[in-house]
C-alpha positions as CSV (number, residue, x, y, z in Angstrom):
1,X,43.4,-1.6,-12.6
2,X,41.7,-4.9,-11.8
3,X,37.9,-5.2,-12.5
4,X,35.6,-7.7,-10.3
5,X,31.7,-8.1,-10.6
6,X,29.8,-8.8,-7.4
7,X,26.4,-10.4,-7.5
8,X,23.2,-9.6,-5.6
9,X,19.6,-11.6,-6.5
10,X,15.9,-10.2,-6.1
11,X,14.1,-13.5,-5.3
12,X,10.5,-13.5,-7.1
13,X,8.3,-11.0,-5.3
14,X,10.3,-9.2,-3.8
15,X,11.4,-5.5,-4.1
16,X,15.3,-5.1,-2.4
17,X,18.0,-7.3,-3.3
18,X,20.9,-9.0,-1.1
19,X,23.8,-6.9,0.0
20,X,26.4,-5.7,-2.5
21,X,29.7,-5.6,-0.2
22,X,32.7,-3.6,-1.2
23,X,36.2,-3.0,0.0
24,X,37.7,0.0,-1.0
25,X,36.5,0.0,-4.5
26,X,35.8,2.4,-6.9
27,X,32.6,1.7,-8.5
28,X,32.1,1.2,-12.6
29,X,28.7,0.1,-13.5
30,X,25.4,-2.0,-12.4
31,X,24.2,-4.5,-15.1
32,X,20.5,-4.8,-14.7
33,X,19.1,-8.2,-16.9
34,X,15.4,-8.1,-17.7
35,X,13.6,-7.0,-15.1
36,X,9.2,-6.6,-14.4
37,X,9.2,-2.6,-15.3
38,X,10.1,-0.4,-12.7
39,X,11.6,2.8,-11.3
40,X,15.4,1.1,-9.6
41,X,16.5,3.0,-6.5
42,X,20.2,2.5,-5.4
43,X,20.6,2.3,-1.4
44,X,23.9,2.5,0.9
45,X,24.8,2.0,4.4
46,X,27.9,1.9,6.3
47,X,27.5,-1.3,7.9
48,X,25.2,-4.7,6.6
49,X,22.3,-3.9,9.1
50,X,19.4,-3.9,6.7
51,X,18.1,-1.3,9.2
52,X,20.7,1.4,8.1
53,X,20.2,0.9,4.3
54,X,18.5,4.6,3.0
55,X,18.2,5.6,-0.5
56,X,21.0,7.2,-2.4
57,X,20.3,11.1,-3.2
58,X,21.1,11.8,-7.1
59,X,24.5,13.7,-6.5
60,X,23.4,16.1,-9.8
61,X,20.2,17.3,-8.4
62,X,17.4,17.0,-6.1
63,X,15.9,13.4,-5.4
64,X,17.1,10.0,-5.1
65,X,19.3,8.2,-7.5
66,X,16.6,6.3,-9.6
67,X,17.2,4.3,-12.3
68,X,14.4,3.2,-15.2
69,X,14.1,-0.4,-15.9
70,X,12.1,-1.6,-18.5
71,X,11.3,-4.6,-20.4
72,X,15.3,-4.7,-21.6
73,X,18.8,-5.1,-19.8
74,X,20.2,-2.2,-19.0
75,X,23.4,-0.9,-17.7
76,X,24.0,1.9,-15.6
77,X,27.2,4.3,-14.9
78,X,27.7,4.5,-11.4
79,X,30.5,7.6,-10.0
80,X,30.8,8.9,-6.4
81,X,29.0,6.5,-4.0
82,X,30.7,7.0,-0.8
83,X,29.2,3.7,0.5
84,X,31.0,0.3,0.6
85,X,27.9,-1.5,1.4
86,X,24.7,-1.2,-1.6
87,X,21.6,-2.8,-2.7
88,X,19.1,-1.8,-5.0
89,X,15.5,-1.6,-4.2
90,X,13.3,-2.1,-7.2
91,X,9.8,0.1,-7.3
92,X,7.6,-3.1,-8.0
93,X,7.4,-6.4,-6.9
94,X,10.0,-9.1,-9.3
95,X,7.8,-11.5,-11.4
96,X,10.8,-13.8,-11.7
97,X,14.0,-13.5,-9.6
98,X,16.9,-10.9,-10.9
99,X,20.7,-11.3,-10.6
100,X,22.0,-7.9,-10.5
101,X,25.7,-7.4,-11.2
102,X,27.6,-4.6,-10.0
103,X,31.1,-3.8,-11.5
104,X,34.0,-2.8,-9.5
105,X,37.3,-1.4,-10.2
106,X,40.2,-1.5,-7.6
């Protein structure tokens, strides 16, 4: 099983990142590098109309899918997200701008 990364950037001050698009691929893990402290929120859509981009619900219980950043890299398991098209909205502004990767497997 092949495994690509795809790259997304929060520019400084700003809170959503670019567009993560994916084919048909079966989703392994977002790398987060140090990042201003924050609660993460993972968004989908089924197109790239920034428009249609709503937060994920957690698929294990009530709320969205938020992940905890703090003043360390972090790396998050990703498993069933039905959407081919992501980004992540952070819950504070960036002091600095973020590459995000996101890890695929096809």
């Amino acid at each position: 099983m092949a495994t690509l990364n795809f790259y997304a950037t929060v520019v400084s001050g700003a809170v959503v990142s670019g567009n993560f698009q994916l084919a048909r691929a079966h989703l392994a893990g977002l790398l987060f590098p140090v990042v201003t402290s924050c609660a993460a929120y993972l968004q989908g859509s089924f197109d790239t109309t920034a428009a249609n981009f709503l937060r994920l619900q957690n698929p294990l219980g009530s709320g969205d899918f938020t992940m905890a950043t703090g003043p360390g890299s972090k790396c998050f398991g990703l498993v069933d997200v039905p959407f081919e098209n992501l980004r992540i909205e952070m819950g504070v502004a960036q002091a600095d701008t973020r590459t995000l990767t996101l890890i695929a497997r096809y």
